[in-house]
Legacy VTK file of the C-alpha trace (Angstrom):
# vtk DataFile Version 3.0
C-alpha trace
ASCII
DATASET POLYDATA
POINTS 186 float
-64.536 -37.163 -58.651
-62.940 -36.525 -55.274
-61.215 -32.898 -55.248
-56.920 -33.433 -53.693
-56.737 -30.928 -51.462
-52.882 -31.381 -50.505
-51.040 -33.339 -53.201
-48.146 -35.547 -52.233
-44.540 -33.896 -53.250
-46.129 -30.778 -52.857
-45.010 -27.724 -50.786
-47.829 -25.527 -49.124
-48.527 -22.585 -46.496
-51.182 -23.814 -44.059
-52.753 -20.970 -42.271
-55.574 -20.297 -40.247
-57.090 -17.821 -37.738
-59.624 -17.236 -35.137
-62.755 -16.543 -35.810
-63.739 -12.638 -34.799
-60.179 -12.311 -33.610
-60.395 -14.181 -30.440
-57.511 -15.998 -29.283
-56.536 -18.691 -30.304
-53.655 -19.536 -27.780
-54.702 -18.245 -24.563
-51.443 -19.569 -22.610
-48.763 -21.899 -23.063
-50.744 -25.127 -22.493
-52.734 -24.128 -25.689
-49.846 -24.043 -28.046
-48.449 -27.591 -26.309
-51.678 -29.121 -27.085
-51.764 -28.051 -30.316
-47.853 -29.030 -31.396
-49.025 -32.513 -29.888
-51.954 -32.751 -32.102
-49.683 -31.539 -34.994
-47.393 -34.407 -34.479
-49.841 -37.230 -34.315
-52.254 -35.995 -37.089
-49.856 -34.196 -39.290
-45.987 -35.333 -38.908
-46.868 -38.827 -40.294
-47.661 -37.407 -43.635
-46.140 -34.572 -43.756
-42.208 -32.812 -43.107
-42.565 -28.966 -41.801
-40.033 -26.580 -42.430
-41.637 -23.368 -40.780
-44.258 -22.801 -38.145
-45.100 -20.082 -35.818
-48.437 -20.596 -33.403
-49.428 -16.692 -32.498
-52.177 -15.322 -30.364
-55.237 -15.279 -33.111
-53.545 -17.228 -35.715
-50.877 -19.594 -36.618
-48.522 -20.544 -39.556
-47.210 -23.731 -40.976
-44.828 -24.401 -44.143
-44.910 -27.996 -44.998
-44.477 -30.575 -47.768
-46.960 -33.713 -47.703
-44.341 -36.572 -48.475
-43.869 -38.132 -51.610
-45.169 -41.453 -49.752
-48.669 -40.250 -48.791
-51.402 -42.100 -50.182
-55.256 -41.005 -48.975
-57.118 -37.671 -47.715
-54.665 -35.561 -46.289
-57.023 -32.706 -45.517
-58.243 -35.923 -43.554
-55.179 -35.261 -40.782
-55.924 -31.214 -40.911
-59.598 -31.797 -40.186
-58.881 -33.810 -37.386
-56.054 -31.713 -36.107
-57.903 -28.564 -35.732
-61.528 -30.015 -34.402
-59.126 -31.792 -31.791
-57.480 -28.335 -30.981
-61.229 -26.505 -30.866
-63.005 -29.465 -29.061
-59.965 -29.581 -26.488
-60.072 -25.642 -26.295
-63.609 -25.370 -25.744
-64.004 -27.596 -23.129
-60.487 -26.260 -21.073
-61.787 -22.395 -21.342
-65.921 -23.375 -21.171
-67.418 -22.132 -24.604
-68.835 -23.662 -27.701
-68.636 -23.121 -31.053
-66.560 -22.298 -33.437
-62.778 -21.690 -32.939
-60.923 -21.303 -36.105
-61.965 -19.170 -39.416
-61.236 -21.384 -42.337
-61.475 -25.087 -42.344
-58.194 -25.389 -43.884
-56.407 -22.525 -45.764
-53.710 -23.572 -47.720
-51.734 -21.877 -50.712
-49.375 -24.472 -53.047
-45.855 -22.948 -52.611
-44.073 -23.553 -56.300
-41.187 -20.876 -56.129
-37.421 -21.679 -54.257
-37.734 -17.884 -53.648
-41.274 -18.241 -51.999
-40.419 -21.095 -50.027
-37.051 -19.341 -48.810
-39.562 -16.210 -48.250
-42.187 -17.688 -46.450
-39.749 -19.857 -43.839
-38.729 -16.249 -43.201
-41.827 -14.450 -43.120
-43.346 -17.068 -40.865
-40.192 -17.370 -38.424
-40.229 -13.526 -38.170
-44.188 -13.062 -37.370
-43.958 -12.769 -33.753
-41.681 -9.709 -34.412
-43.955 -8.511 -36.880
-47.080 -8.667 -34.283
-44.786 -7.398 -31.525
-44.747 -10.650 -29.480
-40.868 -10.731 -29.048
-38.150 -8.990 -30.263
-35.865 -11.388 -31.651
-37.947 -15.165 -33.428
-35.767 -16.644 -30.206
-37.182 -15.034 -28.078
-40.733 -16.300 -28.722
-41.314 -20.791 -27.957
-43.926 -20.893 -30.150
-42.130 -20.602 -33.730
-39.690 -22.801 -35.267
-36.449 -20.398 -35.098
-35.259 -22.385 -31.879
-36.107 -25.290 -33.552
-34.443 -24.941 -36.662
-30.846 -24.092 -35.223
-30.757 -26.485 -31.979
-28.470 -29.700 -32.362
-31.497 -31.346 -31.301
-34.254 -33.257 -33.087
-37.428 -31.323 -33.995
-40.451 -31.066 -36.026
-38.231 -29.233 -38.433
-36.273 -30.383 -41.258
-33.266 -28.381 -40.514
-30.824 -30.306 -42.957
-33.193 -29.479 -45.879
-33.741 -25.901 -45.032
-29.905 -25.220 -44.837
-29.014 -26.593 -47.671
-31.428 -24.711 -49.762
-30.143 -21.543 -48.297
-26.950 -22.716 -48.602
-25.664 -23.834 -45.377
-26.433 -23.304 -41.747
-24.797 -20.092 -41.430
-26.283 -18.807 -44.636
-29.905 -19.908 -43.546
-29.246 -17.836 -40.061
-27.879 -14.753 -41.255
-31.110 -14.581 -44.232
-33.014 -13.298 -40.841
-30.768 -9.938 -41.060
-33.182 -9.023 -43.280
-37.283 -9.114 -43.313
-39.308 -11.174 -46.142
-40.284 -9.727 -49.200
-43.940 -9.025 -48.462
-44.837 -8.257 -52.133
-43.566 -11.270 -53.253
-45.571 -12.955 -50.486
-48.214 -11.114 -50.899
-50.716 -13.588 -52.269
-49.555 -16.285 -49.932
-49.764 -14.572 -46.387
-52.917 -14.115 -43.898
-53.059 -10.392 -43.154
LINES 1 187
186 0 1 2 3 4 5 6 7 8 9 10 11 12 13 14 15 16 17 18 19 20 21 22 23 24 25 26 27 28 29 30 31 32 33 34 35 36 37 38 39 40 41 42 43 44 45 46 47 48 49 50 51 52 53 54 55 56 57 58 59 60 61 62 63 64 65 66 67 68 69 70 71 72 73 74 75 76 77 78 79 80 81 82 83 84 85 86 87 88 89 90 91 92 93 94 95 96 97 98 99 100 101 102 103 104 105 106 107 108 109 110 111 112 113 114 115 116 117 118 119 120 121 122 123 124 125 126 127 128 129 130 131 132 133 134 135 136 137 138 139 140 141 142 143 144 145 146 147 148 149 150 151 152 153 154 155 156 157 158 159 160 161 162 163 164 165 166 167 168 169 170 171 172 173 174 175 176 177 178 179 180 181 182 183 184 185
């Protein structure tokens, strides 16, 4: 019998790093390439809530929709030897590029999932990257407050805080990393 990896319905924190702590982004066209690889492998089967793409490492909180049928570690596979094929040749190396194939921790808890869209929005703060998550292009806070349409389901995630303005001001204050604890990278 075939192991599920990602289960349809299901929430989960994808996560994955560098290996030896080499970067993973080395400039901007790195983290374009990779959002457009996102959106063709992973957007058809799945609706993302959080992301954040940092200089070794990268976040993504997701649910794989109720519709999927298949391998949906399928779309992950492809996404990130895509990204490390693409990388390799643009900066001249070989081998490996991320740690993990896929890391990915089911997300069961409202208070997680209102945790982790937090904890991943604020991670460029936390790794001293910006100052402010709107200051730094390559997570979703932008995303999730423009009028615009994005990768994000903006609609969902405000009315599970609440509203709009509740969502926004749960940034005042950092994610609780011992709840977290078992679902972050570091």
């Amino acid at each position: 019998m075939k192991k599920v990896i990602l289960q349809s319905g299901r929430y989960y924190h994808i996560y994955n790093r560098t290996k030896n702590g080499d970067p993973l982004f080395i400039d901007e066209d790195d983290c374009k390439f990779f959002l457009e690889l996102y959106k063709t492998h992973v957007v058809p089967m799945a609706e993302t809530y959080a992301y954040c793409l940092l200089h070794d490492h990268l976040h993504f909180l997701i649910k794989i929709r109720d519709d999927t049928n298949g391998n949906t570690y399928k779309s992950f596979a492809i996404l990130f030897n895509s990204y490390a094929k693409g990388y390799n040749k643009k900066n001249a190396r070989s081998g490996k590029v991320f740690q993990f194939k896929l890391k990915r921790i089911e997300v069961r808890r409202d208070s997680v999932f209102k945790d982790l869209v937090k904890y991943i929005n604020l991670n460029p703060c936390k790794h001293g990257e910006a100052e402010h998550p709107a200051d730094f292009r390559y997570c979703s806070f932008r995303a999730t407050f423009t009028q615009h349409p994005t990768l994000i389901r903006k609609d969902e995630l405000a009315e599970r805080f609440g509203d709009r303005h509740a969502l926004l001001n749960s940034f005042q204050e950092p994610a609780n990393e011992i709840l977290l604890k078992r679902y972050m990278l570091e």
